[in-house]
PQR file with spaces between the fields and no chain letter, atoms N, CA, C, O and H, PARSE charges and radii, in Angstrom:
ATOM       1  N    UNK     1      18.121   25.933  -78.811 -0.4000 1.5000
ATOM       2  CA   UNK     1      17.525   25.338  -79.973 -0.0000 2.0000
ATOM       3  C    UNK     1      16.262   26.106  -80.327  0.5500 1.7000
ATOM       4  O    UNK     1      15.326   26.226  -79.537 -0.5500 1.4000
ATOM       5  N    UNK     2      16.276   26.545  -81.372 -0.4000 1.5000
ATOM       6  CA   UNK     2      14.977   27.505  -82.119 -0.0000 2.0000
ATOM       7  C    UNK     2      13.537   26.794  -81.724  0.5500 1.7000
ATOM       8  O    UNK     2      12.627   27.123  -80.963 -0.5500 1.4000
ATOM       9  H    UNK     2      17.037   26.448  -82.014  0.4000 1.0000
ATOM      10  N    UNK     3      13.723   25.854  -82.449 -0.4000 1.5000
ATOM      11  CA   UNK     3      12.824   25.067  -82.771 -0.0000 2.0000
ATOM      12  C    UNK     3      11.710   24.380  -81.548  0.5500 1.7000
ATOM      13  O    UNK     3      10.557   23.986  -81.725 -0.5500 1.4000
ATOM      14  H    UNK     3      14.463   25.587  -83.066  0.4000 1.0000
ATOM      15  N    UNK     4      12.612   24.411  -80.141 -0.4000 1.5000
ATOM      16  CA   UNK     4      12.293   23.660  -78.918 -0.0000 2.0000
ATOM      17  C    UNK     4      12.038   24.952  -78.165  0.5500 1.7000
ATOM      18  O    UNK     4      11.853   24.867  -76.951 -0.5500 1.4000
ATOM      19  H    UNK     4      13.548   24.732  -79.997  0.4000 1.0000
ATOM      20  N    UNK     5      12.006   26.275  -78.822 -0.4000 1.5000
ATOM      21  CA   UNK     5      12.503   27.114  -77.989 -0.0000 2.0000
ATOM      22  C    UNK     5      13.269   26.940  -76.266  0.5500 1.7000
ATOM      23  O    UNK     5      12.739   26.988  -75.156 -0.5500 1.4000
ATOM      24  H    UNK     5      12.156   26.344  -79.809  0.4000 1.0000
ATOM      25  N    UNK     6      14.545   26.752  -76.638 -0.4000 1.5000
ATOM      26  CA   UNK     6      15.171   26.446  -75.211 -0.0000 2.0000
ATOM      27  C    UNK     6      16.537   27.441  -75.751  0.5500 1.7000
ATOM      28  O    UNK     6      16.925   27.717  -76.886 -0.5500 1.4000
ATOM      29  H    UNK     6      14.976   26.713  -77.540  0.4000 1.0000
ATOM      30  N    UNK     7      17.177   27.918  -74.046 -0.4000 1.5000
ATOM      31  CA   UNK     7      17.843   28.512  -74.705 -0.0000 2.0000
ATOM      32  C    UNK     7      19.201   28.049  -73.977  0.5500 1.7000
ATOM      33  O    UNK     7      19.000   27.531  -72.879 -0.5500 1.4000
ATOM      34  H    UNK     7      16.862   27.694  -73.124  0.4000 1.0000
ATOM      35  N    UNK     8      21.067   28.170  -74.533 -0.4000 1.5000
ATOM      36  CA   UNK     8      21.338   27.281  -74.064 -0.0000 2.0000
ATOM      37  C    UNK     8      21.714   27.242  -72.772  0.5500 1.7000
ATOM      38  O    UNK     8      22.085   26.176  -72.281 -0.5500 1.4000
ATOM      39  H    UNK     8      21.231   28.591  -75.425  0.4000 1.0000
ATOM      40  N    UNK     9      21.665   28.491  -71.983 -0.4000 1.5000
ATOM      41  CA   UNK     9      21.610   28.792  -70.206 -0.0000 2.0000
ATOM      42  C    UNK     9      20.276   29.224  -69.809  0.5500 1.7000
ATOM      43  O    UNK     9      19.614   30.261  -69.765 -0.5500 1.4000
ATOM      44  H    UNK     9      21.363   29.357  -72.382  0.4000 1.0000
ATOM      45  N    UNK    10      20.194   28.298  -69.606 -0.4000 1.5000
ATOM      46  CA   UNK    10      18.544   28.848  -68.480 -0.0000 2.0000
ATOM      47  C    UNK    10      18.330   29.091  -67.598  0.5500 1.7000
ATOM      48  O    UNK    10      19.159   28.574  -66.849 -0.5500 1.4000
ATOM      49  H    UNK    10      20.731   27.456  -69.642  0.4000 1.0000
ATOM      50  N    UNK    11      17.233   29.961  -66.781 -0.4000 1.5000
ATOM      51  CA   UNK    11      17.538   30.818  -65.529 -0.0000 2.0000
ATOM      52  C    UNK    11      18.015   29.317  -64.710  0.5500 1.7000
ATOM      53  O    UNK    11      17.883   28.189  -65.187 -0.5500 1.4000
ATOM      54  H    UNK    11      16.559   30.381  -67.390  0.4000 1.0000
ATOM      55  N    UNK    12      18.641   29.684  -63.261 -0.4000 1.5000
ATOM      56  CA   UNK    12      19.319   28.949  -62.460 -0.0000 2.0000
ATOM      57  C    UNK    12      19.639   27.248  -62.886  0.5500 1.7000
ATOM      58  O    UNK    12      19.241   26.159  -62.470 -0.5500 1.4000
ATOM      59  H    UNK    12      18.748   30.600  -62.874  0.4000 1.0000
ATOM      60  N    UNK    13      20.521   27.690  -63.875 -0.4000 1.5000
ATOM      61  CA   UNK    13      20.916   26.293  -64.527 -0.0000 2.0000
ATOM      62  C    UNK    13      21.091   25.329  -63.815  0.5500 1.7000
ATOM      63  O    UNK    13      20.396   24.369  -64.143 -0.5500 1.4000
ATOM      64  H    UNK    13      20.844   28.574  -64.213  0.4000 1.0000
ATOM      65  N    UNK    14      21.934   25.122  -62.701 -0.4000 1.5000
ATOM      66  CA   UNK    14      22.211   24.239  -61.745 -0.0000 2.0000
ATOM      67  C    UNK    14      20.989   23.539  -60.750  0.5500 1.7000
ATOM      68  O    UNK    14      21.161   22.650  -59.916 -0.5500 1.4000
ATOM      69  H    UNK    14      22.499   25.903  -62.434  0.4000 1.0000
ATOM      70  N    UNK    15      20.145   23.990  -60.985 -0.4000 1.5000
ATOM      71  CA   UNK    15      19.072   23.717  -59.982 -0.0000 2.0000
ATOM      72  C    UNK    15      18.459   22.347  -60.682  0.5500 1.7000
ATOM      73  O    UNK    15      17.445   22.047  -60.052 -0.5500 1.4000
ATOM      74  H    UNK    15      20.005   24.713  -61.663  0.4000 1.0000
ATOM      75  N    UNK    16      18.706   21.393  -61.768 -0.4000 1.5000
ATOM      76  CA   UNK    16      18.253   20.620  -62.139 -0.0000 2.0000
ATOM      77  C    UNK    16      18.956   19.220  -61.342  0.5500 1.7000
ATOM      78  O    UNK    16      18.360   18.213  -60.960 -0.5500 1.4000
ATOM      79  H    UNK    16      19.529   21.637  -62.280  0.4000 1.0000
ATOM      80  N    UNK    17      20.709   19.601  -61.221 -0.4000 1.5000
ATOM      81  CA   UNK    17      21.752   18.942  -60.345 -0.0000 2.0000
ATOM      82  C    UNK    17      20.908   18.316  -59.014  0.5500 1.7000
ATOM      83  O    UNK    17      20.883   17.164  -58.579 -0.5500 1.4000
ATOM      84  H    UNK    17      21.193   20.419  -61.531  0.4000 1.0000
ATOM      85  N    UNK    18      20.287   19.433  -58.588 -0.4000 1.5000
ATOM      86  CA   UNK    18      20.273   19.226  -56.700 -0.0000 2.0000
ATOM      87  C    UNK    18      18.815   18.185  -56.567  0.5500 1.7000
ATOM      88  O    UNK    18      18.309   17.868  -55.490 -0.5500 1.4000
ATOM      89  H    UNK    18      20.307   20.368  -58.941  0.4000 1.0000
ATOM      90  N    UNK    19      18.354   17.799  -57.811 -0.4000 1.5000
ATOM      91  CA   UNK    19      16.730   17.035  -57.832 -0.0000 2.0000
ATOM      92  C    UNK    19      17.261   15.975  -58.162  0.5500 1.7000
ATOM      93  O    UNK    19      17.016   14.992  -57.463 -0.5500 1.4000
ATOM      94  H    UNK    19      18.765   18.057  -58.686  0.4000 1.0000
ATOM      95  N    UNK    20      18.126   15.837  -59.291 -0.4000 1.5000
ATOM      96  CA   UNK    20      18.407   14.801  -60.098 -0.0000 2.0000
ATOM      97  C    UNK    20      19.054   13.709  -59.585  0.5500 1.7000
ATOM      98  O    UNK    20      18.921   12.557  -59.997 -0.5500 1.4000
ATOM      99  H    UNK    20      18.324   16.635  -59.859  0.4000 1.0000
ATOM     100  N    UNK    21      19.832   14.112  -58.587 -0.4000 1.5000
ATOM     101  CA   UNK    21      20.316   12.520  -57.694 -0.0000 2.0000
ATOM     102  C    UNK    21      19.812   11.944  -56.655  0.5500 1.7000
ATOM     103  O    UNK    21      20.229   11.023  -55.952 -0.5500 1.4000
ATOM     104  H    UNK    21      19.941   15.048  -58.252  0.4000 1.0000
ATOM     105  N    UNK    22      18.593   12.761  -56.614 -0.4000 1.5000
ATOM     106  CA   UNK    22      17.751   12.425  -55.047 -0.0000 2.0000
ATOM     107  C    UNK    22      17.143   11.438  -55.007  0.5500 1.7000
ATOM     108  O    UNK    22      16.561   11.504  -56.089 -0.5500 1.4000
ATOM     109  H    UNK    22      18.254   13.509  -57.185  0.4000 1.0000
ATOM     110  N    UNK    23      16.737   10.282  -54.430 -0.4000 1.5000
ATOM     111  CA   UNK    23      16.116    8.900  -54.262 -0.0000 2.0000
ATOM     112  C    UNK    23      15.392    9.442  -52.879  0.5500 1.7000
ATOM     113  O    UNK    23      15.774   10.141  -51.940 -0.5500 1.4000
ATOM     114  H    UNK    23      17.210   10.229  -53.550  0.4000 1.0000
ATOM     115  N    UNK    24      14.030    8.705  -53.254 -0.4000 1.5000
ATOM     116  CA   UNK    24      13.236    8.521  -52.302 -0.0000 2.0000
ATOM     117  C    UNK    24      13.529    6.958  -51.336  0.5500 1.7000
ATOM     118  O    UNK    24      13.730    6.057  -52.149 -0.5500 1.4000
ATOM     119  H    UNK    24      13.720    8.137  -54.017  0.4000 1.0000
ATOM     120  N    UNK    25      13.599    6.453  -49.936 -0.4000 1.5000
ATOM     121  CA   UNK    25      13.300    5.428  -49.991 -0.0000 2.0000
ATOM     122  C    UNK    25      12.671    5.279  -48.318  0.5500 1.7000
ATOM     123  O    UNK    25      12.957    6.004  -47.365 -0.5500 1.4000
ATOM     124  H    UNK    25      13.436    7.185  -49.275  0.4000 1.0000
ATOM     125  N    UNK    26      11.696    4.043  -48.343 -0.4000 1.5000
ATOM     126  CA   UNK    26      11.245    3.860  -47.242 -0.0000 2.0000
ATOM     127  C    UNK    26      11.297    3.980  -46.049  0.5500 1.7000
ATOM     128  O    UNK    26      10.441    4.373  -45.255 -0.5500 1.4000
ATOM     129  H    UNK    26      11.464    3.454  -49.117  0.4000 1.0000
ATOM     130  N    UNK    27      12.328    3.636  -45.898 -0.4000 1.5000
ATOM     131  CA   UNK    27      13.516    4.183  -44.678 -0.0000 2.0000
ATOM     132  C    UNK    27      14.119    5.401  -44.199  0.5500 1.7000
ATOM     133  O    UNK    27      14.943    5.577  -43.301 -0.5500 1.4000
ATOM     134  H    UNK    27      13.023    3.317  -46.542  0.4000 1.0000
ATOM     135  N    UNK    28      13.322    6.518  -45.277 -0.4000 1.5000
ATOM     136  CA   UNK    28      13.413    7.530  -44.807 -0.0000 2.0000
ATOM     137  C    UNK    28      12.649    8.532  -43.272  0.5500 1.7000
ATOM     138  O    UNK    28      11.432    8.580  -43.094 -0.5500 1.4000
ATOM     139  H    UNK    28      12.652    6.375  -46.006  0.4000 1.0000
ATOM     140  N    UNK    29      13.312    8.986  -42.666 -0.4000 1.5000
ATOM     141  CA   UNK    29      13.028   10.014  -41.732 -0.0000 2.0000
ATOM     142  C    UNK    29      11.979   10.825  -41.856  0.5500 1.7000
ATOM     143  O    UNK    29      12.186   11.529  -42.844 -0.5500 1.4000
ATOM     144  H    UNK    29      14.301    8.947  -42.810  0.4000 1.0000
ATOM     145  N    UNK    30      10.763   11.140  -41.264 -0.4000 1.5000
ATOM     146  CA   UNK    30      10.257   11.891  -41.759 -0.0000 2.0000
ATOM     147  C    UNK    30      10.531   13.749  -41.716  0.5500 1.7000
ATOM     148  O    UNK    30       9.673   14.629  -41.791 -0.5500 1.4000
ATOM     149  H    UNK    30      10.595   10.568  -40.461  0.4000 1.0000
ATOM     150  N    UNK    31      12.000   13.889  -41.573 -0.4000 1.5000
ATOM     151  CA   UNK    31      12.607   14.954  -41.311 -0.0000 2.0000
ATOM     152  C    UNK    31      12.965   14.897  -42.899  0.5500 1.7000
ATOM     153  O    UNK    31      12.675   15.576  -43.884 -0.5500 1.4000
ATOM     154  H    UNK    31      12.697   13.175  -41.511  0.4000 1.0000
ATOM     155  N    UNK    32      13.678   13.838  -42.661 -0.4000 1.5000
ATOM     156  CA   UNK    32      14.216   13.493  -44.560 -0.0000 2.0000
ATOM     157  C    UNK    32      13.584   13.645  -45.648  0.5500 1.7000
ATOM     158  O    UNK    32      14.110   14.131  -46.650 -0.5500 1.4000
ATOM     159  H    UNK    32      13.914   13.287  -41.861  0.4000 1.0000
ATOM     160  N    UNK    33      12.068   13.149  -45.577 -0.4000 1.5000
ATOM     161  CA   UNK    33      11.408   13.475  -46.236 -0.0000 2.0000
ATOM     162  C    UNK    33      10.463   14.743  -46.723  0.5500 1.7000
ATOM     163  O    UNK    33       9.801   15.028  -47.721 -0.5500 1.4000
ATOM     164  H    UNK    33      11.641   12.754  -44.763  0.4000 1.0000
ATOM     165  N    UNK    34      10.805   15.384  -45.351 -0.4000 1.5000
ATOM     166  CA   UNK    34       9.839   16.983  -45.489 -0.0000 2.0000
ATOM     167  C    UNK    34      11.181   17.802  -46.143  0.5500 1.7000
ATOM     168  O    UNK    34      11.039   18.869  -46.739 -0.5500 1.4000
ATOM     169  H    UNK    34      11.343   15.153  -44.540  0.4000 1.0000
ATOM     170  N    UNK    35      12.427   17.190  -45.958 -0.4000 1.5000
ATOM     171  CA   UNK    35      13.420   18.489  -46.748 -0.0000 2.0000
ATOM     172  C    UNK    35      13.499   17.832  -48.499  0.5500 1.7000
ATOM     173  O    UNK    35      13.703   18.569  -49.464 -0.5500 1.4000
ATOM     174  H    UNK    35      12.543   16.323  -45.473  0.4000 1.0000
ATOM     175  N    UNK    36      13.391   17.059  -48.551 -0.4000 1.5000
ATOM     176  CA   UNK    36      13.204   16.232  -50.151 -0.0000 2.0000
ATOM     177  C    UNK    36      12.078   16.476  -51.002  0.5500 1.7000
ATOM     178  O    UNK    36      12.082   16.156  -52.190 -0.5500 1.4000
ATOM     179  H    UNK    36      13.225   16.460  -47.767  0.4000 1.0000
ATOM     180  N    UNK    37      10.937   17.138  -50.322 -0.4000 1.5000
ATOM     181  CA   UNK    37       9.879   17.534  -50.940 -0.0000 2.0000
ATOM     182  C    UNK    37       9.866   18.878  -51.104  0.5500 1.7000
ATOM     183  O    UNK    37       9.467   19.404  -52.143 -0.5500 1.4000
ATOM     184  H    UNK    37      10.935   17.398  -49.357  0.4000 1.0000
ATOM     185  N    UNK    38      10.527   19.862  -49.569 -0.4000 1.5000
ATOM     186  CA   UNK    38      10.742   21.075  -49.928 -0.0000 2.0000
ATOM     187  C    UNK    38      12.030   21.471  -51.350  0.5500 1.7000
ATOM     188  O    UNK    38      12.059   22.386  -52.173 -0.5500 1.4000
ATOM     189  H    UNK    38      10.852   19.435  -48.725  0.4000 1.0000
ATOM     190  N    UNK    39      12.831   20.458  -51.133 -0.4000 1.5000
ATOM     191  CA   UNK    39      13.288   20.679  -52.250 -0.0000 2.0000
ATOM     192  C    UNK    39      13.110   20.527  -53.791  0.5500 1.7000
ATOM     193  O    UNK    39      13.795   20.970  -54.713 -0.5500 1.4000
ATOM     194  H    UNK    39      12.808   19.715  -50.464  0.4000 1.0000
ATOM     195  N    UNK    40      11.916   19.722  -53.791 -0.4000 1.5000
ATOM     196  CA   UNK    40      11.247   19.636  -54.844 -0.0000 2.0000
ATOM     197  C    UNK    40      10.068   20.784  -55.381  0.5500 1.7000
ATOM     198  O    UNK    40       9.643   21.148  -56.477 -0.5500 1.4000
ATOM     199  H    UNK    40      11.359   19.361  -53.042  0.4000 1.0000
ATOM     200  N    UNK    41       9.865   21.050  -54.266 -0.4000 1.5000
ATOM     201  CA   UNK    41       9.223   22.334  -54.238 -0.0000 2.0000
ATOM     202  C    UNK    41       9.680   23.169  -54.334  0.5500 1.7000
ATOM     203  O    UNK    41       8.914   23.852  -55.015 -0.5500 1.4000
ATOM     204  H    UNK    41      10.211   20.754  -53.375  0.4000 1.0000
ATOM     205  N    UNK    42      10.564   23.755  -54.104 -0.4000 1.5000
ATOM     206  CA   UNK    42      11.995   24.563  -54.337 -0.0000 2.0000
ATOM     207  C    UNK    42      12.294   24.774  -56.114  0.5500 1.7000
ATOM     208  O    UNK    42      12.452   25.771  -56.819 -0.5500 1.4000
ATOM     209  H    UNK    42      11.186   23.201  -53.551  0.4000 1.0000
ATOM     210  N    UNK    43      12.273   23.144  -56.413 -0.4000 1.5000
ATOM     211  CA   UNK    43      12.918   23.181  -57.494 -0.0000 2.0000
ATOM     212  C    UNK    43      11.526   23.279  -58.702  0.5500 1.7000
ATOM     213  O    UNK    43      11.841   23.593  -59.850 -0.5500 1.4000
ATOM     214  H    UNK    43      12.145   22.334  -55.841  0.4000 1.0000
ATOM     215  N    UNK    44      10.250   23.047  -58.443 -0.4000 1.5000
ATOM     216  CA   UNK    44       9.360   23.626  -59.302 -0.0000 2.0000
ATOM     217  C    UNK    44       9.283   25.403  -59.245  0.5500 1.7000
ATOM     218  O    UNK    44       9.025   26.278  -60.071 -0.5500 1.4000
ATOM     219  H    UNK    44       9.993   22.793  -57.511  0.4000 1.0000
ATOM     220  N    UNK    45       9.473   25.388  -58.513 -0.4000 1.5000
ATOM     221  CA   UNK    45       9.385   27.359  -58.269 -0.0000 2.0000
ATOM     222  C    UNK    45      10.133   27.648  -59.134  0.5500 1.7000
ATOM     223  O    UNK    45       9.979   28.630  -59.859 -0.5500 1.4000
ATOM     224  H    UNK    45       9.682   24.677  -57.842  0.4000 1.0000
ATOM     225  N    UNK    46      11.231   26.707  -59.218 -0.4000 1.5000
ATOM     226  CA   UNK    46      12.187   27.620  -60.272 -0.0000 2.0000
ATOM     227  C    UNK    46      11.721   27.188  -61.783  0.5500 1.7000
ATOM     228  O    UNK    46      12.065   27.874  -62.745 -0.5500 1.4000
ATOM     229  H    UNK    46      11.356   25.910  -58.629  0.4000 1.0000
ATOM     230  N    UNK    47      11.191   26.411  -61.885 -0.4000 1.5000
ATOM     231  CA   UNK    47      10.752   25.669  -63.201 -0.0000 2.0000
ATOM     232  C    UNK    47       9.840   26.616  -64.342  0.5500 1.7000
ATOM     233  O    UNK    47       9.824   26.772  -65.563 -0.5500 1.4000
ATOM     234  H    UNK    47      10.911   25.854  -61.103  0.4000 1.0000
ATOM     235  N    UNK    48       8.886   27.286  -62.794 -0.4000 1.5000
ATOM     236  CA   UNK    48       8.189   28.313  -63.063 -0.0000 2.0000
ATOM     237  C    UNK    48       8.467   29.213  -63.218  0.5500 1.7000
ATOM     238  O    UNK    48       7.644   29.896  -63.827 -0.5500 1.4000
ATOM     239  H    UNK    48       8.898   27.158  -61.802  0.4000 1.0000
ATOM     240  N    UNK    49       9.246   29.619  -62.978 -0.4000 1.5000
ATOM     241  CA   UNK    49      10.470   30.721  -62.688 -0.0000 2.0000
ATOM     242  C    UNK    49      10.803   31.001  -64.573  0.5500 1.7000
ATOM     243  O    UNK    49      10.454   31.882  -65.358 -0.5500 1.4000
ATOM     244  H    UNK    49       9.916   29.064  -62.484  0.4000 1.0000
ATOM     245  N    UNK    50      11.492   29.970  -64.680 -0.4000 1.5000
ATOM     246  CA   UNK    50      11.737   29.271  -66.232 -0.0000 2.0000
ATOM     247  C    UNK    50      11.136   29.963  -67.062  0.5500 1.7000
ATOM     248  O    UNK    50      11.651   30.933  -67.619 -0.5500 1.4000
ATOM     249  H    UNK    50      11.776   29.254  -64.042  0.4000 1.0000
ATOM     250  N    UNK    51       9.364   29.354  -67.356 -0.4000 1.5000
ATOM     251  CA   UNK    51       8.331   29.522  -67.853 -0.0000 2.0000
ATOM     252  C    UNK    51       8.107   30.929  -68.107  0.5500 1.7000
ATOM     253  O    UNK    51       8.081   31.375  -69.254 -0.5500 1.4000
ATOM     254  H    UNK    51       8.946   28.566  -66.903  0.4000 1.0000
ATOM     255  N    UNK    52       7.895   31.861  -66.761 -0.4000 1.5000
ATOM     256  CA   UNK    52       7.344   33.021  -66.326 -0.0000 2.0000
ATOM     257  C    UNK    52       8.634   33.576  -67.640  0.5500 1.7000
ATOM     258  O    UNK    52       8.166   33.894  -68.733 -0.5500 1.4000
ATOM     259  H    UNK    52       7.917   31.498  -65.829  0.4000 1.0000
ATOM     260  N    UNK    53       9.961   33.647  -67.477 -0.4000 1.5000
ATOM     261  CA   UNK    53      11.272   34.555  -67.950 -0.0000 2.0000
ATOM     262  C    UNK    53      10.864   34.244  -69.707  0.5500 1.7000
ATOM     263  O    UNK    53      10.870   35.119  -70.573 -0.5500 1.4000
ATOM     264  H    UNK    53      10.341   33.389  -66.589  0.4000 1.0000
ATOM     265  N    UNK    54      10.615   33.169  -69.870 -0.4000 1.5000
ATOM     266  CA   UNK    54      10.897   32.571  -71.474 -0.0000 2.0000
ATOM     267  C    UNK    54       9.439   33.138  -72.029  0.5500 1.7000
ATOM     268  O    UNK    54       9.479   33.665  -73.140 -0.5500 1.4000
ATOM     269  H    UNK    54      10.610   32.458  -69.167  0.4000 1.0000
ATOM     270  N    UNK    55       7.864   33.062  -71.204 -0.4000 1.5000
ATOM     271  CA   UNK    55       8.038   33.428  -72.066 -0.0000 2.0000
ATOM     272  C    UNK    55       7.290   35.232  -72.835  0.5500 1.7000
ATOM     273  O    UNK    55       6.658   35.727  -73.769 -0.5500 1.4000
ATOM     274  H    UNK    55       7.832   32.634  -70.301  0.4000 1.0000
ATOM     275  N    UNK    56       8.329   35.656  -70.961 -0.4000 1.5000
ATOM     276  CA   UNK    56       8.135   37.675  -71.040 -0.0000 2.0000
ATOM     277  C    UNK    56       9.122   37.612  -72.772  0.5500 1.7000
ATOM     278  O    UNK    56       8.896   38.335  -73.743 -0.5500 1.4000
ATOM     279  H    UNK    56       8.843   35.254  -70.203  0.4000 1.0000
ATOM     280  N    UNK    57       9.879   36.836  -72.694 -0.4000 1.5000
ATOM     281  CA   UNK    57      11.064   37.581  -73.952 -0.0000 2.0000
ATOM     282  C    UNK    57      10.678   36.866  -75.132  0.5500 1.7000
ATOM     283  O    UNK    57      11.314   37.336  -76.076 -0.5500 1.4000
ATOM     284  H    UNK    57      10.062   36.249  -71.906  0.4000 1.0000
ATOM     285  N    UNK    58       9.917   35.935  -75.503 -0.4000 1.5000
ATOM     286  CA   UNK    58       8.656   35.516  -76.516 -0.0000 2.0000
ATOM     287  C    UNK    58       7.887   36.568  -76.936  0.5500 1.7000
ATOM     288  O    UNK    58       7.721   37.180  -77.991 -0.5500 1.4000
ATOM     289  H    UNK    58       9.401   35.554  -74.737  0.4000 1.0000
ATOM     290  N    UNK    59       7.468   36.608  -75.827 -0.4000 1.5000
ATOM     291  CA   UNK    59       6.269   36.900  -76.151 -0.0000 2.0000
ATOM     292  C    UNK    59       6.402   39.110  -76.653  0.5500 1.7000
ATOM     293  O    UNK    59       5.408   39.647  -77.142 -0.5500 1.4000
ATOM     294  H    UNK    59       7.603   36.111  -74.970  0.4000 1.0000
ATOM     295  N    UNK    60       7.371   39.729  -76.461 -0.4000 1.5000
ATOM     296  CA   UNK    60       8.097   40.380  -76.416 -0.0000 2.0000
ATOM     297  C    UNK    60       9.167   40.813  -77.842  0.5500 1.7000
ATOM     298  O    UNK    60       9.673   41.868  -78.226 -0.5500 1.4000
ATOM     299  H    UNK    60       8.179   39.292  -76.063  0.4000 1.0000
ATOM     300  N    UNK    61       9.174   39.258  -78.388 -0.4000 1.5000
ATOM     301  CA   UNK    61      10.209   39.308  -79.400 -0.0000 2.0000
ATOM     302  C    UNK    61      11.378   39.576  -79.608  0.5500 1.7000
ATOM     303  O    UNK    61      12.044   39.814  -80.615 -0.5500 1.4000
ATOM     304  H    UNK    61       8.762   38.401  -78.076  0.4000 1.0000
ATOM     305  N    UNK    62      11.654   39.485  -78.079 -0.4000 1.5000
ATOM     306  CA   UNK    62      13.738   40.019  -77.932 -0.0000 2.0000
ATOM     307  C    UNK    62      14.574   39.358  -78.554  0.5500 1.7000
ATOM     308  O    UNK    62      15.688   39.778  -78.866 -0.5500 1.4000
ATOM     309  H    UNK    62      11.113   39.292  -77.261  0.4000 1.0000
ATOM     310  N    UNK    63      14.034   38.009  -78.857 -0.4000 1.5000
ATOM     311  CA   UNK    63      15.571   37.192  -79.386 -0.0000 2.0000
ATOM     312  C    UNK    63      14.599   37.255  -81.041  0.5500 1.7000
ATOM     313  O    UNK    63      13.498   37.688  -81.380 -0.5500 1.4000
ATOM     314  H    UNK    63      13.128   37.668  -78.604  0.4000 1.0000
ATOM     315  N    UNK    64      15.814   36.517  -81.763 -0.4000 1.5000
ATOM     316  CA   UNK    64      15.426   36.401  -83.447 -0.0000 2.0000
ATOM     317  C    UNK    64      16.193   35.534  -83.582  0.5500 1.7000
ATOM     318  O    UNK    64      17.370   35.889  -83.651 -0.5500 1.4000
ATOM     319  H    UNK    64      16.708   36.165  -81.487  0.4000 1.0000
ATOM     320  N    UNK    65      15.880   33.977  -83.682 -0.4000 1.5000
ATOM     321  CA   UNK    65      16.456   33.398  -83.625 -0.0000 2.0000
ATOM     322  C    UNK    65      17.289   33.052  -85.165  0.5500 1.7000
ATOM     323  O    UNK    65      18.170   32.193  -85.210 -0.5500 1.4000
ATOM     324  H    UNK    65      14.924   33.689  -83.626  0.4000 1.0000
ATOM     325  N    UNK    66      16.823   33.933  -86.511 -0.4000 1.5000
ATOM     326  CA   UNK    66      17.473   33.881  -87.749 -0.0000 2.0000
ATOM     327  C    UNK    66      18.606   33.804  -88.156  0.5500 1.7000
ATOM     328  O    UNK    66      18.828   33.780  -89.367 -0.5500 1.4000
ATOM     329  H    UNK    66      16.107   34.630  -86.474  0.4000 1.0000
């Protein structure tokens, strides 16, 4: 979408999957919980990741979205 600048595959598309069904709950392990955060951490790296790619080719002017 132009307008949102988003584009419609974004770097490691799937990586939104592996956050999105995760529940925190009390009863968790604290083994459980240090891999649920690394994976959240995991999954901002890539977020940044995101950011950093979108906006070298912005800023760059590779796409035209006309």
């Amino acid at each position: 979408m132009p307008g949102r600048l988003d584009f419609e595959t974004e770097f490691d598309n799937d990586a939104d999957q592996h956050v999105g069904a995760m529940d925190f709950f009390e009863t968790d392990s604290p083994e459980e919980m240090l891999l649920k955060t690394t994976m959240l951490s995991i999954y901002n790296a890539t977020l940044t990741e995101r950011i950093e790619r979108k906006n070298f080719v912005f800023s760059r002017n590779l796409i035209d979205f006309r």
